[in-house]
N, C-alpha and C positions, 0 to 999 in steps of 0.2 A: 624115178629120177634119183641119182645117187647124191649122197650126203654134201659130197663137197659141190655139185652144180647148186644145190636147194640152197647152202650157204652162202654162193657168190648170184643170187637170185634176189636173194633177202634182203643181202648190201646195197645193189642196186636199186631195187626200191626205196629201201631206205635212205639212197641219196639223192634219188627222186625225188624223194616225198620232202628230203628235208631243204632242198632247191627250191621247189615248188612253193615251201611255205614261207619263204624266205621274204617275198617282196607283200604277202599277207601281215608276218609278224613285222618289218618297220612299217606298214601302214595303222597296226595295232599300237605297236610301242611310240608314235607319233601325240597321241595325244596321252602318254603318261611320262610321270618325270621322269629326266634320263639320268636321275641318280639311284634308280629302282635297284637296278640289278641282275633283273630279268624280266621278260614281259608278261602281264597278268596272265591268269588263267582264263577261258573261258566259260562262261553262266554265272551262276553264284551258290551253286549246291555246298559247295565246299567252303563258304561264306557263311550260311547259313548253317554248316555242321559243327560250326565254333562259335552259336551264337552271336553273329552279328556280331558291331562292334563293341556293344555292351560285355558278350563274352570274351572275345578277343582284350581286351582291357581287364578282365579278372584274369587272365589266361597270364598276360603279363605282369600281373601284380604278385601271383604266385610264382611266376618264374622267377622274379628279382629275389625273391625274398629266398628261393634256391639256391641262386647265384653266390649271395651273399653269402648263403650258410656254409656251400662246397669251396674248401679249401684251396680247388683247383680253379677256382673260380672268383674266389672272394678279394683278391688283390686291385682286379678290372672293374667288380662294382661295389666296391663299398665305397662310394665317395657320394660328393654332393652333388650329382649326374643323375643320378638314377629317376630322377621325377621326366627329365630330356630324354633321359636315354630310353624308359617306357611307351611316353609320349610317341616316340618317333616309331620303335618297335609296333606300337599298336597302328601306326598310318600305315607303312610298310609291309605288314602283313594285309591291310586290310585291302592296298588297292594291290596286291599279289592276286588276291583272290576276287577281286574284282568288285570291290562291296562299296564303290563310289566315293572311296577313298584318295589322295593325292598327296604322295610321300612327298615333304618337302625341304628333307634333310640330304647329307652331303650323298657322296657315292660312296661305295662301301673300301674302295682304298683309302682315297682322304679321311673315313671314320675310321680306318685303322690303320693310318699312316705311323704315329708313332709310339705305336704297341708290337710287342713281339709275342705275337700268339702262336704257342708251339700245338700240335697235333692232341696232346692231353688236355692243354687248357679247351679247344677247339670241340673234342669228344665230352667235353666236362658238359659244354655248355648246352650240347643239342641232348644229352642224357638229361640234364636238368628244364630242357622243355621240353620233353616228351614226359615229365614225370607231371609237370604243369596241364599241360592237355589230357592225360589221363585223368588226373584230380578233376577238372573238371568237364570229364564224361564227354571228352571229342572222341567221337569213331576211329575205332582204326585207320580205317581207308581214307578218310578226311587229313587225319595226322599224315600219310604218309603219300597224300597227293601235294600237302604246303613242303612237309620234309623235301621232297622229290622238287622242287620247283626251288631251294634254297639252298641243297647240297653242290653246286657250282661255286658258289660263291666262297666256299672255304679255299678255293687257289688265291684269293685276296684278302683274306682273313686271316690265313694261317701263313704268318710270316718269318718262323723262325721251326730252323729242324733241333736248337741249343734249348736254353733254359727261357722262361716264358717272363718276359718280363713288361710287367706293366705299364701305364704311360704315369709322368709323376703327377700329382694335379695341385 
């Protein structure tokens, strides 16, 4: 079979398969909130490779305190938030990965409706939680199945291609 049929084989499957799962995932995303973001993952391997919610909440206590410290970063949470803004990070990820969690904070526009996060604040921040997940010893492959499952959401995050400016508090 020549390169270019294999390619237009691939596509088609793959819009198959992603049709097919279509009326599967609103029947998933049905019972979780619809300010998620995305719809869980399925099992809880990837739950259990971040230590449960106990690690997941050390995960985020070192992540702020990155945040805080990187320059590119430190304008958005250094304020009186950061206890809400963890809180909510740790639901958020937890029902992502399906650990019987239920995020019950806004959507992710409304939470950065009036922030202008440019493309370096945006790379600041996912550098400084993977530097978090490393510290505390998540797998590769766990890191970059939740990565893989959050990298969407920067078309509603990243809302400015100018200068990054934060919201006043």
């Amino acid at each position: 079979m020549n390169l270019k049929m294999n390619k237009m084989l691939t596509a088609m499957l793959a819009a198959t398969t992603f049709m097919l799962a279509m009326p599967v995932c609103a029947e998933m995303a049905k019972d979780h909130s619809p300010n998620l973001g995305n719809t869980p993952m399925e099992g809880t391997e990837t739950f259990q490779a971040f230590g449960g919610k106990a690690g997941l909440t050390k995960i985020m206590d070192d992540f702020m305190v990155g945040l805080v410290a990187d320059p590119r970063t430190k304008p958005f949470f250094d304020n009186n938030k950061q206890a809400h803004i963890k809180a909510m990070l740790v639901e958020q990820m937890c029902e992502l990965m399906n650990g019987g969690c239920k995020y019950p904070g806004r959507d992710m526009t409304s939470s950065h409706a009036n922030m202008k996060v440019n493309r370096e604040a945006f790379n600041a921040l996912v550098e400084q939680f993977q530097f978090a997940m490393d510290k505390n010893n998540v797998p590769f492959s766990a890191q970059n199945k939740l990565l893989a499952k959050l990298a969407p959401m920067y078309r509603v995050i990243e809302t400015t291609d100018g200068a990054a400016v934060p919201p006043k508090m």
